[in-house]
mmCIF file as gemmi writes it, N, C-alpha and C atoms, coordinates in Angstrom:
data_model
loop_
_atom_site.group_PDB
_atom_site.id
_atom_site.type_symbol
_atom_site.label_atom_id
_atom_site.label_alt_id
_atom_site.label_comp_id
_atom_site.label_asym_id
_atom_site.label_entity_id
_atom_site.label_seq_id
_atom_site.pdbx_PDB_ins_code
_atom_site.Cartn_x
_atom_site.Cartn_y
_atom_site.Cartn_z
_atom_site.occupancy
_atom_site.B_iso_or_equiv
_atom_site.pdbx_formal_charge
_atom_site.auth_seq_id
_atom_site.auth_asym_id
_atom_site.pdbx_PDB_model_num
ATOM 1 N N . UNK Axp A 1 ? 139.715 83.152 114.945 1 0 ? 1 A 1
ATOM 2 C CA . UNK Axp A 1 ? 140.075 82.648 113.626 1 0 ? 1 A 1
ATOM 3 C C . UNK Axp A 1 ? 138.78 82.38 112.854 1 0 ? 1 A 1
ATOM 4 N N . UNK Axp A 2 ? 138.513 82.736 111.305 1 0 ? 2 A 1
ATOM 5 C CA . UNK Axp A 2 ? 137.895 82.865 111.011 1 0 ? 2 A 1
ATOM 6 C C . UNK Axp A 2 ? 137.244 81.052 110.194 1 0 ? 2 A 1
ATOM 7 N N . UNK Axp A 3 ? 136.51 80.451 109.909 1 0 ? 3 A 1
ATOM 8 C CA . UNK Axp A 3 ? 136.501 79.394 109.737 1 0 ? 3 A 1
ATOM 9 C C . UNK Axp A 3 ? 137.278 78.773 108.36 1 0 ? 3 A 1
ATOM 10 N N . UNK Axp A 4 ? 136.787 79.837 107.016 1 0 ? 4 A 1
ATOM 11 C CA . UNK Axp A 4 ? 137.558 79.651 106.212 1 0 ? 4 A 1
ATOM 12 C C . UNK Axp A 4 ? 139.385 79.101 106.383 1 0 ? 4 A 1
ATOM 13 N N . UNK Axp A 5 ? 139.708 80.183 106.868 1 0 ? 5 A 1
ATOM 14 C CA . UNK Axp A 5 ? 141.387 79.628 107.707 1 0 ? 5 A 1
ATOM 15 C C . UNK Axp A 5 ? 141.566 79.077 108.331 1 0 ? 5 A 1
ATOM 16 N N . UNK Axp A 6 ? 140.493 78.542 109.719 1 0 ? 6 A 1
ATOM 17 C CA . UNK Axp A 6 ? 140.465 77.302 110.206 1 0 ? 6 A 1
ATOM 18 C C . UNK Axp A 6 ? 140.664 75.805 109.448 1 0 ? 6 A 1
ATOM 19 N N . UNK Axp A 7 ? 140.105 76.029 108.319 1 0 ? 7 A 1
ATOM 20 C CA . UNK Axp A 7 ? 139.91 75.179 107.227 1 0 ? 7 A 1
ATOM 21 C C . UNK Axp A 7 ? 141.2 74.648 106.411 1 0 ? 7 A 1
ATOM 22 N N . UNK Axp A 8 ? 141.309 75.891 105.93 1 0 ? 8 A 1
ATOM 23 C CA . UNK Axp A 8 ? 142.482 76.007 105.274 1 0 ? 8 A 1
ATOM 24 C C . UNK Axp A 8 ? 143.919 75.467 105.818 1 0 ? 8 A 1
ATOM 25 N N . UNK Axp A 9 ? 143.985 75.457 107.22 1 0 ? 9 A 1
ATOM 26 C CA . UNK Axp A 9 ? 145.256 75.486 107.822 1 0 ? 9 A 1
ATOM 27 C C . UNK Axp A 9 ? 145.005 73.985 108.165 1 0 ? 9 A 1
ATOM 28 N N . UNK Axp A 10 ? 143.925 73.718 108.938 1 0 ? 10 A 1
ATOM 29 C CA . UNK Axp A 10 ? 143.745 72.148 108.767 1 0 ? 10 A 1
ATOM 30 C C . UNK Axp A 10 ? 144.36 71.371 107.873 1 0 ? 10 A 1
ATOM 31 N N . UNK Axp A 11 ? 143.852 71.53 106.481 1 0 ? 11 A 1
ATOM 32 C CA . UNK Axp A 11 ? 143.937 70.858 105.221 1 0 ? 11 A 1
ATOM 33 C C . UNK Axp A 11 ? 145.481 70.917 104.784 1 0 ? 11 A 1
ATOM 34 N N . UNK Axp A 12 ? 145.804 71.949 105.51 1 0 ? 12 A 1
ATOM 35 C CA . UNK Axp A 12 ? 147.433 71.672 105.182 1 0 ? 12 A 1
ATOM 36 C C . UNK Axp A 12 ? 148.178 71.131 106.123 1 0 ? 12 A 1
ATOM 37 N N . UNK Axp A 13 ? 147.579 71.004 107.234 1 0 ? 13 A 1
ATOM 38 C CA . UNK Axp A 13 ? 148.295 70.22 108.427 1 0 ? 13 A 1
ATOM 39 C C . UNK Axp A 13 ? 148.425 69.136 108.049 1 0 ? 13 A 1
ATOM 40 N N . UNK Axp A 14 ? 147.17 68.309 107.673 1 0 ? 14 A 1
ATOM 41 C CA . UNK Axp A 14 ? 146.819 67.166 107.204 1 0 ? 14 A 1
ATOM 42 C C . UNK Axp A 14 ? 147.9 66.656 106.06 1 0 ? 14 A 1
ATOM 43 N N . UNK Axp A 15 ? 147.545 67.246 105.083 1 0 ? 15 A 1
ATOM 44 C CA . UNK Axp A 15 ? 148.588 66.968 103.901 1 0 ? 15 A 1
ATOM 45 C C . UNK Axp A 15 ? 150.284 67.132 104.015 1 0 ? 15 A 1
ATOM 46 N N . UNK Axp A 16 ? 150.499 67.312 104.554 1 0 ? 16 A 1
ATOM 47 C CA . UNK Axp A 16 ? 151.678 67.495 105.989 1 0 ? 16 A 1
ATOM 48 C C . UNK Axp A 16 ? 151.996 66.157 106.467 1 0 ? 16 A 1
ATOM 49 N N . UNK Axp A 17 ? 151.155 65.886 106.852 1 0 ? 17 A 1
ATOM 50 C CA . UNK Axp A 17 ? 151.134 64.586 108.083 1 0 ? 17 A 1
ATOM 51 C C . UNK Axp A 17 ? 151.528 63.87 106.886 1 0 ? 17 A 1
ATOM 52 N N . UNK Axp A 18 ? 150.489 63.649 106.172 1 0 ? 18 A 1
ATOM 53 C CA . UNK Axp A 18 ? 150.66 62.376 105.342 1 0 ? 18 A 1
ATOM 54 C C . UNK Axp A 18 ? 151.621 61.938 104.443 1 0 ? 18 A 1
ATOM 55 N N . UNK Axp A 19 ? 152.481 63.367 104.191 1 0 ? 19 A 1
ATOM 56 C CA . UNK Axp A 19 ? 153.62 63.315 103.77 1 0 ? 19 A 1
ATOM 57 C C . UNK Axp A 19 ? 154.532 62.794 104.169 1 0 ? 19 A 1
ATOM 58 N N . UNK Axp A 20 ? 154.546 63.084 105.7 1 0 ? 20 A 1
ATOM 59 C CA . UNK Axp A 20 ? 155.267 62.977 106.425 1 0 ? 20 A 1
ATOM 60 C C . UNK Axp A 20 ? 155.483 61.584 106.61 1 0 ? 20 A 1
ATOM 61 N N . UNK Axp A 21 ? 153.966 60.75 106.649 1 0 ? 21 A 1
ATOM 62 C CA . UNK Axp A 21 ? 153.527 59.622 107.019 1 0 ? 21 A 1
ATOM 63 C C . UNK Axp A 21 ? 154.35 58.411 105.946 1 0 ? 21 A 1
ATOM 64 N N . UNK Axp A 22 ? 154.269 59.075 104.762 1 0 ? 22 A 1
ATOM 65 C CA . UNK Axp A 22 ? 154.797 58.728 103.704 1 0 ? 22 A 1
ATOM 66 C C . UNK Axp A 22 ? 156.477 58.379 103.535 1 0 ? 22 A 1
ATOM 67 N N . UNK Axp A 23 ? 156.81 59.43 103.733 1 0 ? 23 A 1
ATOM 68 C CA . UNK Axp A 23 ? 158.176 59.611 103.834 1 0 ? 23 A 1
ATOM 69 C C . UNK Axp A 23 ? 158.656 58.931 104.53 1 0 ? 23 A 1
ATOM 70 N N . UNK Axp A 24 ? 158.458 58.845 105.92 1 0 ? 24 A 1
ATOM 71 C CA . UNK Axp A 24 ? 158.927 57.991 107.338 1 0 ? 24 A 1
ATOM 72 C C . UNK Axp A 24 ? 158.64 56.577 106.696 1 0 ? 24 A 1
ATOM 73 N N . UNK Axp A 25 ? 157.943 56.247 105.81 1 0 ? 25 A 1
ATOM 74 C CA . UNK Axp A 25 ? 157.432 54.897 105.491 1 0 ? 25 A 1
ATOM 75 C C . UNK Axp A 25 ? 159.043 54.483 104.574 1 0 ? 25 A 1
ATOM 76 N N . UNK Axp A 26 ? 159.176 54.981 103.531 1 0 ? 26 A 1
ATOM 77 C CA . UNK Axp A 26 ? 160.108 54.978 102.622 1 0 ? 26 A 1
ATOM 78 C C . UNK Axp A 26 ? 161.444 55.087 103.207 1 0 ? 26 A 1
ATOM 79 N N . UNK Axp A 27 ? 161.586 55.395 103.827 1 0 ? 27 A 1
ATOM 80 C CA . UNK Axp A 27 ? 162.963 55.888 104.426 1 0 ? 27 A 1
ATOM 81 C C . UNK Axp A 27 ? 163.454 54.753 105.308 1 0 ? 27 A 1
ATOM 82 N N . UNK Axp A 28 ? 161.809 54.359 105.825 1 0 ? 28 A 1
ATOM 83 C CA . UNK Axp A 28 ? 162.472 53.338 106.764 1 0 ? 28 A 1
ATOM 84 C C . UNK Axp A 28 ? 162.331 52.131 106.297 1 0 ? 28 A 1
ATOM 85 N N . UNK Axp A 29 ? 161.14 51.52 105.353 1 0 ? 29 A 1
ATOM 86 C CA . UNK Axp A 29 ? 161.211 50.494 104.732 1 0 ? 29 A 1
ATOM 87 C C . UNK Axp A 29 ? 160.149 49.879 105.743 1 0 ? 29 A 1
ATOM 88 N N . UNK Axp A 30 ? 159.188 50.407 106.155 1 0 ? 30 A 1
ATOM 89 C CA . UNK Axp A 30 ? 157.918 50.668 106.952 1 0 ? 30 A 1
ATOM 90 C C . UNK Axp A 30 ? 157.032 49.626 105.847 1 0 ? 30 A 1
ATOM 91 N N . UNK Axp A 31 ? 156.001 49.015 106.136 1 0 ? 31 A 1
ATOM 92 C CA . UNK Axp A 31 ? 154.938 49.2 105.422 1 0 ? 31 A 1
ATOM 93 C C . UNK Axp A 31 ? 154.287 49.919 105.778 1 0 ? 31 A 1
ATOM 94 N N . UNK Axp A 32 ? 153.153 51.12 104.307 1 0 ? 32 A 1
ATOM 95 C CA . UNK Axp A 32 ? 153.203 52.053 104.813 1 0 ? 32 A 1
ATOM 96 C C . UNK Axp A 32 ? 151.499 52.102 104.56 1 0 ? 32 A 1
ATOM 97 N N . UNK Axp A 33 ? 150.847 50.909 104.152 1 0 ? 33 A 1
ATOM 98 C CA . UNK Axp A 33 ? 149.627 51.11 103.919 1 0 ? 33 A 1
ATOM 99 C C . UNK Axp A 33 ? 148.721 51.748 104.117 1 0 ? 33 A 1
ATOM 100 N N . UNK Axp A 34 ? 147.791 51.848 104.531 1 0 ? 34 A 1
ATOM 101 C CA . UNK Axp A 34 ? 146.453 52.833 104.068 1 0 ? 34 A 1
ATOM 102 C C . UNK Axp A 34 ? 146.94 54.031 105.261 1 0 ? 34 A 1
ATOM 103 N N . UNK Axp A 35 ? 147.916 54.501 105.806 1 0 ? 35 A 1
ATOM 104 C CA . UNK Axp A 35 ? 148.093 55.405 106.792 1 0 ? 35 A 1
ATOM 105 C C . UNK Axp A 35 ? 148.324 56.436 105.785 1 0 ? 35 A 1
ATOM 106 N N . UNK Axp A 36 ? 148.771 56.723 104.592 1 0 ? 36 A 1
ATOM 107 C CA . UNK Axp A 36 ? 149.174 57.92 103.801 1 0 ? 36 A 1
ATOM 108 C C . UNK Axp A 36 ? 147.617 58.915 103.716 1 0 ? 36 A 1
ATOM 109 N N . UNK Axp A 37 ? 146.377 57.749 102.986 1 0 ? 37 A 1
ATOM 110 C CA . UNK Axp A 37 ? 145.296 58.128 103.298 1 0 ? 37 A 1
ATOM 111 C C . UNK Axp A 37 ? 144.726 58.466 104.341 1 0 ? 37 A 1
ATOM 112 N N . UNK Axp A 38 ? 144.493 57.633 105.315 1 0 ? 38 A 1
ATOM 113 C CA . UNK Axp A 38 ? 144.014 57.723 106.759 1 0 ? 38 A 1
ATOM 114 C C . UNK Axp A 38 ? 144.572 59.145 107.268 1 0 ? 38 A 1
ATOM 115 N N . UNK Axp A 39 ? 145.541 59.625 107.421 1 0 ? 39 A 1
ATOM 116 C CA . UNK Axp A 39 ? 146.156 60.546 107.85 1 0 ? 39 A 1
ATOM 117 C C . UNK Axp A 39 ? 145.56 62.288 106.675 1 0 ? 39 A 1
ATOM 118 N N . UNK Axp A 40 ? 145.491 61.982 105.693 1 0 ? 40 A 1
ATOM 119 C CA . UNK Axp A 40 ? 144.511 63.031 105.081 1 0 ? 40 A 1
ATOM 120 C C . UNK Axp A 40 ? 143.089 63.334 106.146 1 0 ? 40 A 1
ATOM 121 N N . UNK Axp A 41 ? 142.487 62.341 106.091 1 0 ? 41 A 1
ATOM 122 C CA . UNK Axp A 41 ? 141.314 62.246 106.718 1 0 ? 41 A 1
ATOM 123 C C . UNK Axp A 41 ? 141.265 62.783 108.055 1 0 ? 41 A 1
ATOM 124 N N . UNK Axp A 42 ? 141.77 61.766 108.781 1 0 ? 42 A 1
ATOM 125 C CA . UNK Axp A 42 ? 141.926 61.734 110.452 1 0 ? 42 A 1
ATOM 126 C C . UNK Axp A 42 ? 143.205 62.892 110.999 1 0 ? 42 A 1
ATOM 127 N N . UNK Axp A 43 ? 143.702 63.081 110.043 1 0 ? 43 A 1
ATOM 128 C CA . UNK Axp A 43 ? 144.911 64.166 111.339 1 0 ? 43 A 1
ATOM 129 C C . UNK Axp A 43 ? 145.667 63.102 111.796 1 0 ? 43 A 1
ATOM 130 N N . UNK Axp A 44 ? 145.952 63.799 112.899 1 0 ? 44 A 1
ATOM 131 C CA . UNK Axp A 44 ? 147.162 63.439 114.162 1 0 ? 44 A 1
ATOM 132 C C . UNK Axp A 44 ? 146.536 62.225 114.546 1 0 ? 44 A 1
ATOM 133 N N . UNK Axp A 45 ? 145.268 61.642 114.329 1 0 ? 45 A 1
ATOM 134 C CA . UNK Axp A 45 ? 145.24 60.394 114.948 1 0 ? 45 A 1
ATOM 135 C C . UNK Axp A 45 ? 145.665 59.437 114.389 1 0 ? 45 A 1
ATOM 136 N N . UNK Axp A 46 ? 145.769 59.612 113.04 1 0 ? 46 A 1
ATOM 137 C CA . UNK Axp A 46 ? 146.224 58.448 111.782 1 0 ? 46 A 1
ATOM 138 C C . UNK Axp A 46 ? 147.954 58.82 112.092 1 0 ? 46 A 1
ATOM 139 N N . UNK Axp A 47 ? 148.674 59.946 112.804 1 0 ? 47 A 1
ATOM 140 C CA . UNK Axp A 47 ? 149.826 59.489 112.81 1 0 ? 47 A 1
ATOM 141 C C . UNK Axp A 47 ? 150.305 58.87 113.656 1 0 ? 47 A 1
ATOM 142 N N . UNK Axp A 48 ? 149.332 58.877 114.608 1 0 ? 48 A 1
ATOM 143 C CA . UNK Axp A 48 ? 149.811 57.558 116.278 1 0 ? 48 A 1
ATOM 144 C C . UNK Axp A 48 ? 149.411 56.757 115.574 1 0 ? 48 A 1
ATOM 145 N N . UNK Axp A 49 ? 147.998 56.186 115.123 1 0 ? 49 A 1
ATOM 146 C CA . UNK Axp A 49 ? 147.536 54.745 114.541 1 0 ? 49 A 1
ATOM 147 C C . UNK Axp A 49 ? 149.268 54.207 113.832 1 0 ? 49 A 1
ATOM 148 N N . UNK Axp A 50 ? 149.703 55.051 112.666 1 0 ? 50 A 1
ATOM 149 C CA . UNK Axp A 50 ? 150.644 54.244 111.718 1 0 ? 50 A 1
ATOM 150 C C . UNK Axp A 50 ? 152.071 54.155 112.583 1 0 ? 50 A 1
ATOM 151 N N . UNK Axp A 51 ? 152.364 54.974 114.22 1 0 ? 51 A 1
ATOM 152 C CA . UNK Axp A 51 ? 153.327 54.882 114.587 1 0 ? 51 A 1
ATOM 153 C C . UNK Axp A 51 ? 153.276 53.162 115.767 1 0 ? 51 A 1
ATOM 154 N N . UNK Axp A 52 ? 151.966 53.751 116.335 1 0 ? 52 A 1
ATOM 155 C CA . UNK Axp A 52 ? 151.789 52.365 117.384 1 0 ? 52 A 1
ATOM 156 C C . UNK Axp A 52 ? 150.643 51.103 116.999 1 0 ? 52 A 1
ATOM 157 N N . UNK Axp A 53 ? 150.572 50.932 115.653 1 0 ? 53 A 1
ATOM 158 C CA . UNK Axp A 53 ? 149.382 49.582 115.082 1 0 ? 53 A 1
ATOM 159 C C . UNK Axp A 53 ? 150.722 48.549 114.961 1 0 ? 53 A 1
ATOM 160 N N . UNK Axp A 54 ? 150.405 47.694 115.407 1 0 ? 54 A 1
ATOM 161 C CA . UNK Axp A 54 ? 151.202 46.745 115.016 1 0 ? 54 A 1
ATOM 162 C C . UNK Axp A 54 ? 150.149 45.623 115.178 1 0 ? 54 A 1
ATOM 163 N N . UNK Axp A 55 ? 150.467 44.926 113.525 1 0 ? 55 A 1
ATOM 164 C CA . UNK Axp A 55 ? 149.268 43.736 112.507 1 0 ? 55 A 1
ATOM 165 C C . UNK Axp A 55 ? 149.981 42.555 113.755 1 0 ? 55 A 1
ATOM 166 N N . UNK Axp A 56 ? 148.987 41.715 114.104 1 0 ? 56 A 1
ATOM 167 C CA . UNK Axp A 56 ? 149.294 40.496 114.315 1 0 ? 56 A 1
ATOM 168 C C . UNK Axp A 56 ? 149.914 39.175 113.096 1 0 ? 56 A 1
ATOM 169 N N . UNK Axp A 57 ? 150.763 38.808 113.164 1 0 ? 57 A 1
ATOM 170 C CA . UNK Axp A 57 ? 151.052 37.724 112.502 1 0 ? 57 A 1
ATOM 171 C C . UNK Axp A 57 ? 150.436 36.779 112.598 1 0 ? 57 A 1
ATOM 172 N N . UNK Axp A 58 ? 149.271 36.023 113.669 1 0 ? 58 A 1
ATOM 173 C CA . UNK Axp A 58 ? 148.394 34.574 112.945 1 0 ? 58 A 1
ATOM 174 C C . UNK Axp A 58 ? 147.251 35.294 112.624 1 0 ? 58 A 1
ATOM 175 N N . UNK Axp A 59 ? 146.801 36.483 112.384 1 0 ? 59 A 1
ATOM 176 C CA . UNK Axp A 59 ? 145.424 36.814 111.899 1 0 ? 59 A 1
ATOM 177 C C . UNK Axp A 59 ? 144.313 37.356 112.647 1 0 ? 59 A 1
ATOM 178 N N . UNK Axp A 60 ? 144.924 37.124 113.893 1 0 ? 60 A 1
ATOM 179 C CA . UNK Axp A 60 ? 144.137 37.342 114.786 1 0 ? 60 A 1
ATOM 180 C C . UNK Axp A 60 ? 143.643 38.928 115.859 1 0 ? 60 A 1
């Protein structure tokens, strides 16, 4: 594969995800914070981060 299309197919995987990331947020009534972004960036790792992060409630 040539890198250009390496590229290319990435960038749409990505924008994919985050859609995706998005959507699943809305649908479910998720908060869906910075994972729409994160998931542009990072790929598939920003879609485990927004499936298994769970915020602590005292802050900690």
């Amino acid at each position: 594969m040539q890198l250009q299309s390496f590229l290319l197919a990435t960038a749409f995987a990505h924008v994919g995800l985050a859609i995706f990331v998005q959507l699943h947020a809305h649908l479910t009534g998720t908060e869906r914070g910075n994972w729409p972004y994160l998931t542009l960036v990072l790929g598939l790792a920003a879609v485990a981060g927004y499936f298994f992060y769970e915020p602590t409630r005292d802050g900690i």
